[in-house]
TITI-861176 format. One record per residue (C-alpha): x, y, z; residue in one letter. Coordinates in steps of 0.25 Angstrom, whole numbers, plus 5000, padded with zeros to 4 digits. Layout:
BEGIN
<pt <X Y Z> 'A'> ...
***
This chain:
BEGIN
<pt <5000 5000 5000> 'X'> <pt <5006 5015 4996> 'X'> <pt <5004 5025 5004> 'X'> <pt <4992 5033 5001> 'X'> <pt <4999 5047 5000> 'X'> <pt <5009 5041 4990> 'X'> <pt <5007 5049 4977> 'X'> <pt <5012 5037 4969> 'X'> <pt <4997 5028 4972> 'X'> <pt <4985 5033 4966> 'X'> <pt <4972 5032 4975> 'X'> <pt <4965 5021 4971> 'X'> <pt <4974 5010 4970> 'X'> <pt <4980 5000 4982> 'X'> <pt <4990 5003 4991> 'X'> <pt <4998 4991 4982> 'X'> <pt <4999 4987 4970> 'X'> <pt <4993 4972 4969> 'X'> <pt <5008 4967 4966> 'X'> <pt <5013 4975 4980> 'X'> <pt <5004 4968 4989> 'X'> <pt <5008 4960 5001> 'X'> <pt <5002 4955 5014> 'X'> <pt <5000 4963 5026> 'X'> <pt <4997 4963 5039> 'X'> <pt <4992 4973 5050> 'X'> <pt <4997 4976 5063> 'X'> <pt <4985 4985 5069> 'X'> <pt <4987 4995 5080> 'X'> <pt <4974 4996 5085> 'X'> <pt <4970 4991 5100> 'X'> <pt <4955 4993 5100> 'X'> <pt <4955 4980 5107> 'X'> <pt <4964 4983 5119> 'X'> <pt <4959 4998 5120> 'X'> <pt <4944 4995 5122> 'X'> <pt <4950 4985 5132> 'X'> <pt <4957 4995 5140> 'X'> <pt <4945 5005 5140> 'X'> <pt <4936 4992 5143> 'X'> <pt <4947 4990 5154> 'X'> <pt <4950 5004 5161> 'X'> <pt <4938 5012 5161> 'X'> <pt <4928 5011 5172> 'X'> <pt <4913 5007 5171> 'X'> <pt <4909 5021 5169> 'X'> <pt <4921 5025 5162> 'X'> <pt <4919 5012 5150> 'X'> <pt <4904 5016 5149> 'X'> <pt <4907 5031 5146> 'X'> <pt <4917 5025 5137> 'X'> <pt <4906 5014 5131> 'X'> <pt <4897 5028 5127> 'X'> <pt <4907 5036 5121> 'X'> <pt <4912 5037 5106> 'X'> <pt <4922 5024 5106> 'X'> <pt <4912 5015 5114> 'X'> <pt <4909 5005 5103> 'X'> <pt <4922 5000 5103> 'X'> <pt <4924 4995 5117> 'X'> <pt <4916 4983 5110> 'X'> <pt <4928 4981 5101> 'X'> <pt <4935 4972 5110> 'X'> <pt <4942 4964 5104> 'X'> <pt <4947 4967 5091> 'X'> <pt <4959 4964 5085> 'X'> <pt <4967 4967 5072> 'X'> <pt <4970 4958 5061> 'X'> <pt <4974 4964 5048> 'X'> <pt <4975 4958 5034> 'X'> <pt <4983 4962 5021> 'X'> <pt <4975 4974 5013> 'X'> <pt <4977 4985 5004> 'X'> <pt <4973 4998 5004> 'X'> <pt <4965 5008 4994> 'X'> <pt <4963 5024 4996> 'X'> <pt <4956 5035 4992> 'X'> <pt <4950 5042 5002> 'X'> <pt <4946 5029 5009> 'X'> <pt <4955 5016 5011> 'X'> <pt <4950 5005 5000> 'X'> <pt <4956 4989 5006> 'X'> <pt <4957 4977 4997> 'X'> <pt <4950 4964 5003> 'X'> <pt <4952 4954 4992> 'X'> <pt <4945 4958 4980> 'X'> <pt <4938 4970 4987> 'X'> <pt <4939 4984 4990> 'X'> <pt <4934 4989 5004> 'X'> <pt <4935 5002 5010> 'X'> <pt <4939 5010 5022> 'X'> <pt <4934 5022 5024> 'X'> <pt <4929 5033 5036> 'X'> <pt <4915 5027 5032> 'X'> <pt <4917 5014 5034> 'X'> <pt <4926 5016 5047> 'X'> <pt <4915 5023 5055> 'X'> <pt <4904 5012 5052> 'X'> <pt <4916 5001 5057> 'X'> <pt <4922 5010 5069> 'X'> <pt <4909 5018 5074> 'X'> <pt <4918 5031 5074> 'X'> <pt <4912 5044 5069> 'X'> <pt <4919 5050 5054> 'X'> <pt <4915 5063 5060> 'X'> <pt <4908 5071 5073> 'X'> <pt <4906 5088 5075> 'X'> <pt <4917 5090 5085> 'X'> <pt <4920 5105 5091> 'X'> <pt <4934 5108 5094> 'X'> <pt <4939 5106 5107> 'X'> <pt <4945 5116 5118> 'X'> <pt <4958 5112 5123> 'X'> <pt <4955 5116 5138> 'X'> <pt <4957 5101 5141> 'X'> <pt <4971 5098 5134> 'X'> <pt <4978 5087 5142> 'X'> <pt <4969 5084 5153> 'X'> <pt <4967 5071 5151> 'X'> <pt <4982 5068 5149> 'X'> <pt <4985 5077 5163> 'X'> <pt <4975 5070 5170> 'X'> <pt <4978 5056 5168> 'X'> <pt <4988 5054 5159> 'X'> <pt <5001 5061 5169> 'X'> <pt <5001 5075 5157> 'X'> <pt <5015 5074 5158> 'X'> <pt <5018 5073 5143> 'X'> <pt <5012 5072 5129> 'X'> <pt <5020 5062 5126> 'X'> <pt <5013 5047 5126> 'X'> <pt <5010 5036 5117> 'X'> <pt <4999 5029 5114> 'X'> <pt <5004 5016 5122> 'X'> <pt <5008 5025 5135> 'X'> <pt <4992 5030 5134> 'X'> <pt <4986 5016 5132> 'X'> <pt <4997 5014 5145> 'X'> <pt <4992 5024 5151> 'X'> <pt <4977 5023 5149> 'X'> <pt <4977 5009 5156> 'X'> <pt <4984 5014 5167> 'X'> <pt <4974 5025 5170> 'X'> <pt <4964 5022 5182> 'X'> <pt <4950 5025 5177> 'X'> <pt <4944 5023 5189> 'X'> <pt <4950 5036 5194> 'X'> <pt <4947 5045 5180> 'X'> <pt <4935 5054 5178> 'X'> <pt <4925 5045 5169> 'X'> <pt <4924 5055 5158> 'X'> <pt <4942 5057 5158> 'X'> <pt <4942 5042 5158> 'X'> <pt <4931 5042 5147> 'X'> <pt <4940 5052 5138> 'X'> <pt <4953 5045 5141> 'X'> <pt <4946 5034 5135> 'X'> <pt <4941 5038 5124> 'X'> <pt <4955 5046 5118> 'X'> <pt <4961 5031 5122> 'X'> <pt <4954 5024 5113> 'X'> <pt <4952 5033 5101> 'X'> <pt <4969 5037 5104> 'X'> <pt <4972 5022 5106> 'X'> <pt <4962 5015 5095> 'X'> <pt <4959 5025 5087> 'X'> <pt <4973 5032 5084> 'X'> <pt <4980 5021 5086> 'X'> <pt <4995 5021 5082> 'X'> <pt <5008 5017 5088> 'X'> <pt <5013 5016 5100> 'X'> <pt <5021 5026 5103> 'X'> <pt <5013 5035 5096> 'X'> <pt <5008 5049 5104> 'X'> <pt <4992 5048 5109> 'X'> <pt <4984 5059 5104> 'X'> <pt <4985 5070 5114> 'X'> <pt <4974 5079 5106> 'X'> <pt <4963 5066 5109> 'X'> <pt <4966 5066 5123> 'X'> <pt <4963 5080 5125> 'X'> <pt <4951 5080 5114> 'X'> <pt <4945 5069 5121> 'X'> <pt <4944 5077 5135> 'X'> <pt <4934 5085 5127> 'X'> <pt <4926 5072 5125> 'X'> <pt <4915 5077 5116> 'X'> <pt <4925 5083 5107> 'X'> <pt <4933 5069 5107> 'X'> <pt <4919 5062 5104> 'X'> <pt <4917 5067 5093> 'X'> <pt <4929 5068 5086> 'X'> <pt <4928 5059 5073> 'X'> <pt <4932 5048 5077> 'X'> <pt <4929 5038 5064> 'X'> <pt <4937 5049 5057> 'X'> <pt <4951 5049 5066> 'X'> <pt <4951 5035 5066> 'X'> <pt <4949 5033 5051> 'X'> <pt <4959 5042 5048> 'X'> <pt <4969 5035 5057> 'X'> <pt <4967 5021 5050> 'X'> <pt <4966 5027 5038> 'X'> <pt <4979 5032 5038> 'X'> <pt <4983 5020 5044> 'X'> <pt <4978 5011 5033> 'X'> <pt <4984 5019 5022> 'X'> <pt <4998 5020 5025> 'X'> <pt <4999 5006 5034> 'X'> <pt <5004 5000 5019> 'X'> <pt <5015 5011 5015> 'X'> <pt <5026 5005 5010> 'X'> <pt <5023 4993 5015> 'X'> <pt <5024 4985 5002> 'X'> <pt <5038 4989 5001> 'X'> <pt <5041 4985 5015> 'X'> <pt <5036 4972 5010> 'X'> <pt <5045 4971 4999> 'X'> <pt <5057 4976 5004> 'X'> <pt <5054 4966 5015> 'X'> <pt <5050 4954 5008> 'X'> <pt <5064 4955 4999> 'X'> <pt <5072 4954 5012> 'X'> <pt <5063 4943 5019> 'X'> <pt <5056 4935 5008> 'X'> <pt <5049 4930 5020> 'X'> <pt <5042 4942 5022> 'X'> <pt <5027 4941 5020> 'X'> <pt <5019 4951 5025> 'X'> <pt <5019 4965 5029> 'X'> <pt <5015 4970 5043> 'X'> <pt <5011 4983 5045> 'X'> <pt <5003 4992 5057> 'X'> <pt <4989 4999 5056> 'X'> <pt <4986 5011 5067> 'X'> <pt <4971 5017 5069> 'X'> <pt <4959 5010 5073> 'X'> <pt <4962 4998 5064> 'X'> <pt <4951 4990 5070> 'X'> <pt <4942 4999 5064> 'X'> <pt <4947 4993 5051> 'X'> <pt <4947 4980 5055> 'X'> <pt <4932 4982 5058> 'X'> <pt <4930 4989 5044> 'X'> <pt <4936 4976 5038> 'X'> <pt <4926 4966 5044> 'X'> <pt <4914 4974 5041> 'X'> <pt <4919 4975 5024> 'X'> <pt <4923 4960 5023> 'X'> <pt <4914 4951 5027> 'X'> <pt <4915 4935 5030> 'X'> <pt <4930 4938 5038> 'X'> <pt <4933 4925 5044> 'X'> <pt <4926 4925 5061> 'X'> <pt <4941 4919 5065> 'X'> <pt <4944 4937 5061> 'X'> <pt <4933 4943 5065> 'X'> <pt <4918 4940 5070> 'X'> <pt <4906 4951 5067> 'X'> <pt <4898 4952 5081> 'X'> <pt <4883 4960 5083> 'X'> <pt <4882 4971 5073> 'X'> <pt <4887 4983 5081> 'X'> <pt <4889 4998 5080> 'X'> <pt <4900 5000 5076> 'X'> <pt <4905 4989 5066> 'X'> <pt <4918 4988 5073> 'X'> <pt <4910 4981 5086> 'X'> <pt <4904 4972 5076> 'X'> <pt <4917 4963 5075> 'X'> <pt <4928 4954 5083> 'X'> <pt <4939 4952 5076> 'X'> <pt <4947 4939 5081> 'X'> <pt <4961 4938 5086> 'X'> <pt <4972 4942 5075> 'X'> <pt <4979 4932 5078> 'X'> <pt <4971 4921 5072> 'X'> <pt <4969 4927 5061> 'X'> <pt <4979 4922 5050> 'X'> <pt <4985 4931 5040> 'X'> <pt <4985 4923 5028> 'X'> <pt <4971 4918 5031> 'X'> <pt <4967 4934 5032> 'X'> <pt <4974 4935 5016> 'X'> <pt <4966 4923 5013> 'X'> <pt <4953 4929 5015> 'X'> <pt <4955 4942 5009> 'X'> <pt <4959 4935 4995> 'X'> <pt <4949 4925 4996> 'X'> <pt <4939 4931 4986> 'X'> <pt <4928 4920 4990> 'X'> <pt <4929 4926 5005> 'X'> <pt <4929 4940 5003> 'X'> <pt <4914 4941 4998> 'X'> <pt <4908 4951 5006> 'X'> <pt <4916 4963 5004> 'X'> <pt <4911 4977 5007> 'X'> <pt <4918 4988 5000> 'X'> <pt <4912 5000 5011> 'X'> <pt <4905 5001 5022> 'X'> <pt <4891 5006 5024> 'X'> <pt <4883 5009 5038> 'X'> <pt <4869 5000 5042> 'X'> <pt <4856 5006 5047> 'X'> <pt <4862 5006 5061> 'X'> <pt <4876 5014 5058> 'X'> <pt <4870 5024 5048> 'X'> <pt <4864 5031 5059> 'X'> <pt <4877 5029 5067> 'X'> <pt <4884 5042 5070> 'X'> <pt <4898 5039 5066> 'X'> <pt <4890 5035 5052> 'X'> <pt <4883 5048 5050> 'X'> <pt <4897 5055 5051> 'X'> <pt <4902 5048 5040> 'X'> <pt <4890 5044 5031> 'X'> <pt <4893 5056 5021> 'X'> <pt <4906 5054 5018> 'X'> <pt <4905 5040 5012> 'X'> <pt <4917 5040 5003> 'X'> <pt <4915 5034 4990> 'X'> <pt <4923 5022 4985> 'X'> <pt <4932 5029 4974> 'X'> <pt <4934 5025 4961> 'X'> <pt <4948 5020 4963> 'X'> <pt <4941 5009 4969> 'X'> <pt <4935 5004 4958> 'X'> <pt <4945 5006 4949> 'X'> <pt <4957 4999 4958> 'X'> <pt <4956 4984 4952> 'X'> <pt <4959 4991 4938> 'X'> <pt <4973 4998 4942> 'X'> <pt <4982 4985 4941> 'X'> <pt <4984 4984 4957> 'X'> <pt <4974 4972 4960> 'X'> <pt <4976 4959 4954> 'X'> <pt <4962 4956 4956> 'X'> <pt <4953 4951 4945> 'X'> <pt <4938 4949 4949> 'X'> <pt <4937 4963 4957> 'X'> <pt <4927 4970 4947> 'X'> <pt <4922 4984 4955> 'X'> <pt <4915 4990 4943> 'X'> <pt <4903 4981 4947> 'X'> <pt <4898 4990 4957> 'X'> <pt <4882 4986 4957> 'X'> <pt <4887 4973 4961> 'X'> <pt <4895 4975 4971> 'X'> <pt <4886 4984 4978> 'X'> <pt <4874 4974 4977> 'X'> <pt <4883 4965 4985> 'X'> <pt <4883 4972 4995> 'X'> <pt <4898 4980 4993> 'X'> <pt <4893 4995 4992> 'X'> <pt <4903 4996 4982> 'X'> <pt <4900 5010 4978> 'X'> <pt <4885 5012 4983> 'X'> <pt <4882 5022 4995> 'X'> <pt <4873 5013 5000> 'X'> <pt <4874 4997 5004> 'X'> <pt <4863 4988 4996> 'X'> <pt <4858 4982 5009> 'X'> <pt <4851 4996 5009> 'X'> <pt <4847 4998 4995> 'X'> <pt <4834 4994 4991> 'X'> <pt <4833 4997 4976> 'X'> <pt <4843 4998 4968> 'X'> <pt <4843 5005 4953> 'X'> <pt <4852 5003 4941> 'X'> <pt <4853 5010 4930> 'X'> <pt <4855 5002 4916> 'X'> <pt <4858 5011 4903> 'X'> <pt <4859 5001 4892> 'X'> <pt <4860 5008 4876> 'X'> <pt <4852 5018 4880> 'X'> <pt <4841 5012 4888> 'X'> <pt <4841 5014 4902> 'X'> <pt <4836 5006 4915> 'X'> <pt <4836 5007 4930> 'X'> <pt <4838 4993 4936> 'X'> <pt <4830 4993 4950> 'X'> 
***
């Protein structure tokens, strides 16, 4: 994959060439799991059902999810474009709020600053600005929230999880001083645009994990023939992509992943199972197994109960389109695939992959086609 700012790829085609393709596999950096188990863990009663209330509550249900990443490549415009096999799916802001609950955008007023540093004074020693996202997490499990004013404990909890999940990134990188003060003005921290932070986080993520790594692979492999696969690290909230992934491929084996009650949001729908049994080369197998990948959706789109969802109505209007690059991608040379033919676009939507159509067939109840044949012309209901 080539960087996306590189003035040598046109926008449209993959990251690779067909020919420079190699296998992959991805190191998340993400710890839903063992945050919402801390939070779970260290606030009291009161303090956890404030917390249940607030703008991160449905995640607490996401107790156990981790990674497991499989080789993919990567497609841009405006949105990043994945291929599964033999199919295009895409990632974009819409379809990460309908997976992640998280708004695309909320009114928000700015701030006064009458409040900078309190929180870090109060509880956090204010000696320095100077500490890494593994000194906070240290440092949160060592607070004693018995002893903290509910609503303090309420706020340190909230910047912890959008800091340490949300943001996520190295190590030893800073935490983000301008949360810990924004969130002391709670309303303000509410409703910040969450879906929209944390989409351009993995976005950026995504589209640059892949730079230069198929060079890597070969100068590699040339000095160790051995060398099969390249390994490489994803920051964000990445188990919001692993969400999105379930919900566009369906029939994924239950030894990865299991679909329990239907839930608001989609991400509490699913338990993914341990990475460890999941085997690479049975992951590769499945995504070029063309009789297996038969239920493919190209976007997402909300059902009766999300459209009336707040995070949905924030981003219902901007419903990017899919661009014509798409459609035009299997005809540049890249993709050694013969049977993927995108210009049947009526038959792809009445099975149910919303190819180009605003609106999924399960809610459409006529359907009109026009037929113009040597001058005469039809409408076909």
């Amino acid at each position: 994959m080539a960087k996306s700012e590189s003035s040598d790829i046109e926008v449209g085609r993959m990251y690779f060439r067909y020919a420079n393709h190699f296998p992959g596999r991805i190191l998340s950096m993400c710890n839903l799991s063992s945050v919402v188990k801390t939070i779970d863990e260290k606030l009291i009663k009161r303090q956890l059902n404030m917390f249940k209330k607030d703008i991160f509550r449905h995640f607490l249900e996401c107790r156990s999810f981790p990674f497991s990443g499989a080789h993919e490549e990567d497609s841009r415009e405006d949105q990043l474009w994945f291929q599964i096999g033999e199919h295009l799916i895409r990632l974009s802001i819409v379809e990460w709020c309908l997976v992640t609950g998280l708004s695309y955008g909320v009114g928000t007023e700015p701030r006064d600053n009458k409040t900078v540093d309190r929180l870090w004074k109060t509880y956090f020693g204010g000696v320095h600005r100077k500490i890494n996202v593994k000194e906070f997490d240290a440092f949160f499990k060592e607070l004693k929230f018995e002893e903290i004013d509910d609503l303090d404990a309420l706020k340190i909890a909230l910047f912890y999880f959008a800091d340490i999940v949300l943001n996520v990134r190295k190590n030893h990188c800073q935490i983000n001083f301008d949360w810990l003060n924004e969130v002391d003005d709670i309303q303000y921290f509410r409703n910040r645009p969450w879906g929209l932070v944390s989409w351009e986080m993995v976005y950026d993520s995504l589209d640059n994990a892949l730079f230069e790594k198929d060079e890597k692979f070969k100068t590699t492999r040339l000095k160790n023939p051995d060398h099969n696969i390249e390994k490489y690290n994803l920051y964000g909230f990445t188990s919001g992509v692993q969400a999105w992934i379930y919900e566009a491929i369906g029939g994924l084996p239950s030894t990865w992943v299991v679909k329990t009650k239907k839930k608001i949001s989609r991400i509490m729908q699913w338990k993914p199972m341990a990475s460890s049994r999941i085997n690479f080369a049975e992951v590769y197998s499945f995504f070029n197994d063309k009789s297996r990948l038969v239920d493919v959706l190209q976007s997402l789109e909300p059902n009766s109960k999300e459209s009336s969802r707040k995070y949905w109505l924030t981003v219902k209007d901007y419903m990017p389109s899919i661009p014509d690059s798409v459609h035009k991608l299997w005809n540049n040379g890249d993709c050694a695939v013969d049977s993927l033919v995108f210009d049947d676009r009526l038959n792809c939507y009445l099975c149910g992959r919303q190819y180009t159509m605003s609106k999924s067939m399960t809610d459409v109840d006529m359907l009109l086609i026009p037929v113009n044949l040597d001058g005469s012309h039809w409408v076909l209901a």
